[in-house]
C-alpha positions as CSV (number, residue, x, y, z in Angstrom):
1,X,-15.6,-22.3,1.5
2,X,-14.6,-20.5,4.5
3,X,-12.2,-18.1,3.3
4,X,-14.3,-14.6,4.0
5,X,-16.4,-13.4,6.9
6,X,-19.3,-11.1,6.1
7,X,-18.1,-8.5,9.3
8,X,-21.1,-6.2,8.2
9,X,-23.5,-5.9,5.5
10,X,-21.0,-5.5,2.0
11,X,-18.1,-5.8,3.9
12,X,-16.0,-8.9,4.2
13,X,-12.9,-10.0,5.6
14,X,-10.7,-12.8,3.0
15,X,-8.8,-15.3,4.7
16,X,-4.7,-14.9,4.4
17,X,-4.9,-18.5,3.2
18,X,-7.5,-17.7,0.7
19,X,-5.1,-17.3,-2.6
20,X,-3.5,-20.9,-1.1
21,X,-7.3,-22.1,-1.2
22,X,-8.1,-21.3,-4.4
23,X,-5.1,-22.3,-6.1
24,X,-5.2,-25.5,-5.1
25,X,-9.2,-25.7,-6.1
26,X,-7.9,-24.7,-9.2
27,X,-5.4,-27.1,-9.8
28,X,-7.7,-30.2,-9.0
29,X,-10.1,-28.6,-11.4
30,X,-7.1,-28.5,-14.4
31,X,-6.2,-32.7,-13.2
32,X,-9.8,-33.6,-13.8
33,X,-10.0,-31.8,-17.2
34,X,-6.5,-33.3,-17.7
35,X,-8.0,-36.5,-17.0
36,X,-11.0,-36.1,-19.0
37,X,-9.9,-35.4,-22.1
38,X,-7.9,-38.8,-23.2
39,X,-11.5,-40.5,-21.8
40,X,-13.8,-38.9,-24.0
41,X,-11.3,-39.0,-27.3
42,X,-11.9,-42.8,-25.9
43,X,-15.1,-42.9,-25.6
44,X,-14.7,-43.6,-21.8
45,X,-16.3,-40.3,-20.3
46,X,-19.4,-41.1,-19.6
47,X,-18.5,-44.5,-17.9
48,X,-16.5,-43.0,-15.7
49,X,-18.0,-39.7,-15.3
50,X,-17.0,-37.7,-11.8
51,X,-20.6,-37.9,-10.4
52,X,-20.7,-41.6,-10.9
């Protein structure tokens, strides 16, 4: 992703925007399962599945 640089073997450097990053990853994660849920009570998950 781009947030860490390998500056020798073992030994990285994280991005200051990193925590930003990964937040927001994790917020579009919790909107999908959001999403998800009410489809597959429906019945409708696997019609409109992500990788579709």
């Amino acid at each position: 992703m781009g947030q860490a640089t390998e500056i020798e073997t073992g030994i990285w450097i994280v991005s200051s925007k990193a925590e930003s990053v990964l937040r927001e990853l994790g917020g579009r994660g919790d909107i999908i399962k959001t999403m998800q849920r009410p489809l597959k009570r429906d019945g409708l998950a696997e019609d409109r599945h992500p990788a579709r």
